[in-house]
Structure formats: C-alpha cells, structure tokens
N, C-alpha and C positions, 0 to 999 in steps of 0.2 A: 504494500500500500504506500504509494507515492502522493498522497497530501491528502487535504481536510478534507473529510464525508461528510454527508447531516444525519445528523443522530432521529432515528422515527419513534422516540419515548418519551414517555411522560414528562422526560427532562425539558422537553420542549414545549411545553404549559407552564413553565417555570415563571412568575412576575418578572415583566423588565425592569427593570433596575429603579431605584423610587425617586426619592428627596434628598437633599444635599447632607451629607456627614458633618458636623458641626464638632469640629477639638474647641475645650475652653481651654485656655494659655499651653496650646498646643498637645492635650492631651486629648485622641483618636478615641471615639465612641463606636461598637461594634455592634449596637443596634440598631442603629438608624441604615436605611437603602440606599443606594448610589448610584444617580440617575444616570442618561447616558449625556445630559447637556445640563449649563447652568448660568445664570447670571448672575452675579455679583455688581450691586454700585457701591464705589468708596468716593466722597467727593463729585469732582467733575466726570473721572472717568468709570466709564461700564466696562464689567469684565466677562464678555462670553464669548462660551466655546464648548467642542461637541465630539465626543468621541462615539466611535463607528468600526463593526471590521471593513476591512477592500472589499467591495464585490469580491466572489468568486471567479475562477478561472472562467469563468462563462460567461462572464459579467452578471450573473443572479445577485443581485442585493442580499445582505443579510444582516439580520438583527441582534446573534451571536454569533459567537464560537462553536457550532456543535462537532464535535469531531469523534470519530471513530476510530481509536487505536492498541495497536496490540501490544503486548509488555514489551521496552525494551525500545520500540520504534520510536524516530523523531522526525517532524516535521516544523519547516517556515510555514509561518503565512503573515499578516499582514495586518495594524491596529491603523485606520483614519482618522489623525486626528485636525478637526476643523476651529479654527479662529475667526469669532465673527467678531471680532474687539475693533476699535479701528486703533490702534496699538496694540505690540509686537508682544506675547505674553511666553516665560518661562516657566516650563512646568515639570515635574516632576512626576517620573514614571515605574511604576513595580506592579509585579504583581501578588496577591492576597487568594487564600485559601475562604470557601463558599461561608456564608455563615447565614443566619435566620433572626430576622425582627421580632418584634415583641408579637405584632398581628399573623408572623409567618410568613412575612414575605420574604424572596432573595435579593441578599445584601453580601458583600464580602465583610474580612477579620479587617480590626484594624491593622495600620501599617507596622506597629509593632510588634503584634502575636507574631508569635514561633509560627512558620510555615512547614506542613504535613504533606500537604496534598496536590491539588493541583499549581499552587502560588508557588511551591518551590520547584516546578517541573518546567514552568515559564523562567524564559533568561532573555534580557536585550542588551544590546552592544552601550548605548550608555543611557546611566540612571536620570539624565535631565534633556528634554527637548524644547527647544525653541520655536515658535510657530509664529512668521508673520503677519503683522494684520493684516486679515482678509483672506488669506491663505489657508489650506491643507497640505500637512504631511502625513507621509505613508508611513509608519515605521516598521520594519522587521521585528520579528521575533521568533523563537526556537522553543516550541513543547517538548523536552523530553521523557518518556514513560517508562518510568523504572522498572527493571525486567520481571522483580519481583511484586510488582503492584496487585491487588486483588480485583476479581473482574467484576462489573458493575459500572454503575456511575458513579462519576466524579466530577466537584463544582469548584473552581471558582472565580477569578474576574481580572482583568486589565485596566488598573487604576492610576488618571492622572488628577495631580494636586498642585493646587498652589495655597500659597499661606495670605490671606487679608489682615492686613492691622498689626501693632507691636508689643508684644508684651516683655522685651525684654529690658526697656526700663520703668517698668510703670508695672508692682505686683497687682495690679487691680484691671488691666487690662486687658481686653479681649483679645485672643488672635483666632483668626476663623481658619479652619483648615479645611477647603473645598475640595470635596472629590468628584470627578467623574469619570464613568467606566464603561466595560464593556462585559457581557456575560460570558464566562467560557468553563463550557462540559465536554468533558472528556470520558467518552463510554468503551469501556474496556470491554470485548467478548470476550466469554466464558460462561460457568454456570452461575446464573444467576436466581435469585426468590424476590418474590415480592412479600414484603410485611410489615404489617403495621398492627399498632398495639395500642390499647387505648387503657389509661390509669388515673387513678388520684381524681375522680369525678366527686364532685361536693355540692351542695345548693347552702345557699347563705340567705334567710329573709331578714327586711329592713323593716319597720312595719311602719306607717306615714307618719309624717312629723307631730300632727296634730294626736295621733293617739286614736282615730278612728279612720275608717277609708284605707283605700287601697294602696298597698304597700309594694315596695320589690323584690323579687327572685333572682337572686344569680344562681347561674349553673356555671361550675369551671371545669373543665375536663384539660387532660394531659393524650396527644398524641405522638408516638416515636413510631420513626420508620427502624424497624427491626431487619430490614432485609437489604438489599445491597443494588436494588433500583429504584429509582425516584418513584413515588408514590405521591399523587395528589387522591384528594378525596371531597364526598360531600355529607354532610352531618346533618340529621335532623333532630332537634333538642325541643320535648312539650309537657307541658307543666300542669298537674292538677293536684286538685283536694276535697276534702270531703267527701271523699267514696266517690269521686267522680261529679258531685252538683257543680262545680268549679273544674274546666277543662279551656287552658289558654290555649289561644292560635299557634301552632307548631311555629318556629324556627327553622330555616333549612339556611345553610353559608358553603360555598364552596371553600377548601383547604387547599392552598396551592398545593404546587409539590413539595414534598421531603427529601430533602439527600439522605442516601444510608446515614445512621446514625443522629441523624437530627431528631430533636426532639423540642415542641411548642405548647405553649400554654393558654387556652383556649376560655374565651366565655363567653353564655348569651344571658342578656336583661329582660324578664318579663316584668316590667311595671303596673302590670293590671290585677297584680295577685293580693287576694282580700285574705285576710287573718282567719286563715281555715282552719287552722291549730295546726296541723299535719300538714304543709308541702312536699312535694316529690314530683321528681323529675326523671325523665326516660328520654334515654338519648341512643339513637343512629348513627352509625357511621357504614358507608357502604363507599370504599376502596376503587378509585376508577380505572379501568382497563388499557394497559398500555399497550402498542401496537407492536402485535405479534406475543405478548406477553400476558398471562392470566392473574386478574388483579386476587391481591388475598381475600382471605375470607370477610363477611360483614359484623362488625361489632358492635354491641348493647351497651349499656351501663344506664344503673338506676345511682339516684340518691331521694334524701330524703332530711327537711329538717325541720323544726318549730316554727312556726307561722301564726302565733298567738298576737294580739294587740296590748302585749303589753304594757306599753304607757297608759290604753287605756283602762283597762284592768286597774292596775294602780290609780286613776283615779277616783272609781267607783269603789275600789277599796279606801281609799282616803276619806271619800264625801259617807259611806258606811261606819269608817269609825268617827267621822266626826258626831254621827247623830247616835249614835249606838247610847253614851251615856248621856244625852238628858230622855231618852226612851225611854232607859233602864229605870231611872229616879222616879218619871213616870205611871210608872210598874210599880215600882216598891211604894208609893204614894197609896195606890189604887190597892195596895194588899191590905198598908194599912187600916184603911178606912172600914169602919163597923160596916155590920150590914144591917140597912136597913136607916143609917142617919143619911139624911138630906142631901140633895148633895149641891154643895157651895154653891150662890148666884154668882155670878159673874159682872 
C-alpha cells in the first residue's frame, strides 16, 4: 500500500473538530475541541486562518485524515494550511494523540500530554511555519505505524497554534493559546470487536424551589468503548413514577463515536418531574452498525431515586407543630371542665 485510503467506519461519523482550545497563562486544556479555522481580534488586527488536508491524488477534497495502514508501513501526505489575515502569521505545528470532550465530542491531548498513539506516529521536517497573508501552504508530513501496533482504530489530529497576549510580565494576565487542526484516523487491519459498555447510571431529583410543583430529574450514565473500533451510538433515557401515573417524554441523543478505550460521561434533564416519592429511570443504548462491521450488543440500565417535596413537607410539618400546642391546651381545657357546667359566653 503506497498512500492514504479512506477509512469506510464508524471513524468517519467522528464530530469535526469544535471550538477554539483556550490555555490560561499558557497552560493547554484537553477538553475543549479544535476547530479546523478561527478568528482571533487583538487591537486593530484580525487573526484568521484554516487548516485542511491537500485534496487527494484525484483531487477528491477531504475533511480528514482517514487512512488505512498496516503495522510497520509509512506514508507522506499533505496538511493545507490557509491565511486569511491580511498579515503574515507564525504558527506552530505538532501533532497530538485523539482525546474526548466533556459532551463526547472529538478533540485532540493537549500539546503537552505524553504522546501514545497516533501524535507520536506523525513527524514534520520543522516545528514552526510561516504563512503569508492571503496565502496557502502545503506542508508535508510522514505517519509512521509501529510494527507492533494493535489492529483497530486509531485517532488523533494535526494541530497548528499561535499564542495571543502576554503573560510573561504581568502574573494576572491572559495568554490565549489558539489551536486549529485537522482530524486524523488511522485504521489498522486485523481482528477486530466492536464494544461498548454502559456503567455508573444514577438519577438525582431537585425538587422546585418553592417546595411545591414540578421538580428535576437527572439521569447520568457512563459509556466506554470496550473494543478496538470506533463505536458511535444512540441512547434513549425515560422517566417515571408512581406505578407509572407519571411517565415523561423519552429522551433519545445521538453518541458520536468512541475510540477504543474512550470512555464519556453522559446526562439527560427531565424538568417536568412532580414529587412522586419514587423516580426511576430506564435507559437504551443501541450501538450503530459500522460498515462491513456488526455493531455490539444493545444495553439497558435502570436507576432509581427519592423524588419527595421535601421543602414542602417540612413546611407542613412546621405550620403542624406550630398549632399542635395551643390544640393540645385546648384539649386539656375541654377535659377539664365539669360536665354539665355552662359553658362560658363569649
């Protein structure tokens, strides 16, 4: 195999790359997405520009990186990167190992995590390029796939940076570290599984502020891809109570994909859940089928938790005891009294 294939899996439902990575005094955040373009204003001047692979040998456009390689094989191919600034911008280039947002989307590691996987397989002739304004450059670069790699997919990205603002003499100041990238999967043949696994499912109720009325339900559930292809999926989570007289509108979200070994932290809001004493939740997940590949099996999980009105409870208990003793005194009055004397005018 003499150059890049396109990958026909799941990998390629993968989210394009999000929102701009934000370092505060230069320290890299590994949860946020990395678009493939960005603007930056500092002052007078605007800062954009747009990263891209080359057309393919065919001239076919493309959106990633998807490549098809066997242990041990290396290929060129080609990142575009475009300056729309009207000045000449330096930016800084590496690449980063796949990593996963708080919502699940695909994002790469910061620039400082250890490189494992695909970020340490990419290598380019030099770590900083310069881009005229108005201009595109093409730059090279070399995947190499370590003989001993395991087969499956493998994610991660082609990231250029530049730094906005100063913090090196001002401890109080911002430096923004803007990334933009480009998506790259590398799917190794061999034996592959699809799985995914679903854990740590809870329900949490809020009960409304006032102490009466409808309160809210979270559900959070935990998904890992347990098997060694990208796995996207779609979940359907629905809430009832009281033996079923309370049954909210289902929930359904699609799950991007998972890289092997990814694992995301999930939740859905029913705010129309009334103080049924008992809430509980039942939640779907049914694994989607990648091409040529049979998605894993379908997963359940219940939970289940207190759903009372507490606050208002507790007031009806309060406004209870507050009458409870002049009742009582009442009572003891009404014991005392003969039977048969008068009883008081008023």
């Amino acid at each position: 195999m003499h150059g890049p294939q396109t990958a026909s899996r799941a990998l390629l439902a993968l989210a394009a790359l999000g929102v701009v990575a934000v370092a505060l005094l230069g320290t890299a955040t590994a949860a946020t997405a990395v678009p493939t373009s960005a603007t930056h204003t500092e002052d007078a001047d605007t800062l954009r520009w747009g990263v891209s692979p080359a057309p393919a040998g065919s001239g076919t456009a493309r959106s990633a990186f998807d490549l098809v390689l066997e242990p041990g094989q290396s290929v060129t191919d080609t990142v575009s990167i475009s300056n729309l600034s009207a000045h000449d911008v330096t930016l800084d280039v590496y690449a980063a190992d796949a990593a996963i947002t708080a919502g699940g989307d695909f994002t790469v590691a910061a620039r400082d995590e250890p490189r494992r996987d695909v970020g340490a397989w990419i290598g380019f002739d030099a770590p900083v390029v310069t881009v005229p304004a108005g201009k595109r450059v093409d730059l090279p670069f070399r995947v190499t796939v370590p003989p001993d790699v395991t087969p499956g997919d493998h994610g991660g990205g082609i990231v250029t940076s530049v730094h906005a603002g100063d913090a090196a003499t001002d401890a109080s100041s911002v430096r923004l570290d803007l990334r933009v990238g480009a998506r790259v999967v590398v799917s190794v043949p061999g034996p592959v599984t699809a799985g995914l696994a679903l854990t740590d499912v809870t329900t949490t109720y809020r009960p409304a502020a006032a102490g009466f009325g409808l309160g809210r339900l979270t559900v959070a559930y935990r998904l890992t891809n347990t098997g060694n292809l990208a796995q996207s999926a779609t979940t359907t989570v629905d809430a009832a109570g009281l033996g079923g007289l309370w049954h909210s509108r289902a929930h359904t979200a699609d799950v991007p994909a998972l890289l092997p070994g990814q694992s995301v932290r999930l939740t859905e809001t029913f705010d129309d859940a009334p103080p049924v004493v008992r809430a509980s939740a039942h939640l779907d997940v049914r694994p989607q089928a990648s091409d040529g590949y049979v998605p894993s099996d379908p997963l359940t999980g219940e939970a289940s938790s207190w759903a009372a009105p507490w606050v208002g409870a507790g007031v009806i208990a309060l406004v209870a005891a507050a009458a409870w003793r002049p009742a009582r005194s009442i009572a003891r009055r009404l014991r005392r009294t003969p039977a048969g004397d008068p009883t008081p005018e008023e």
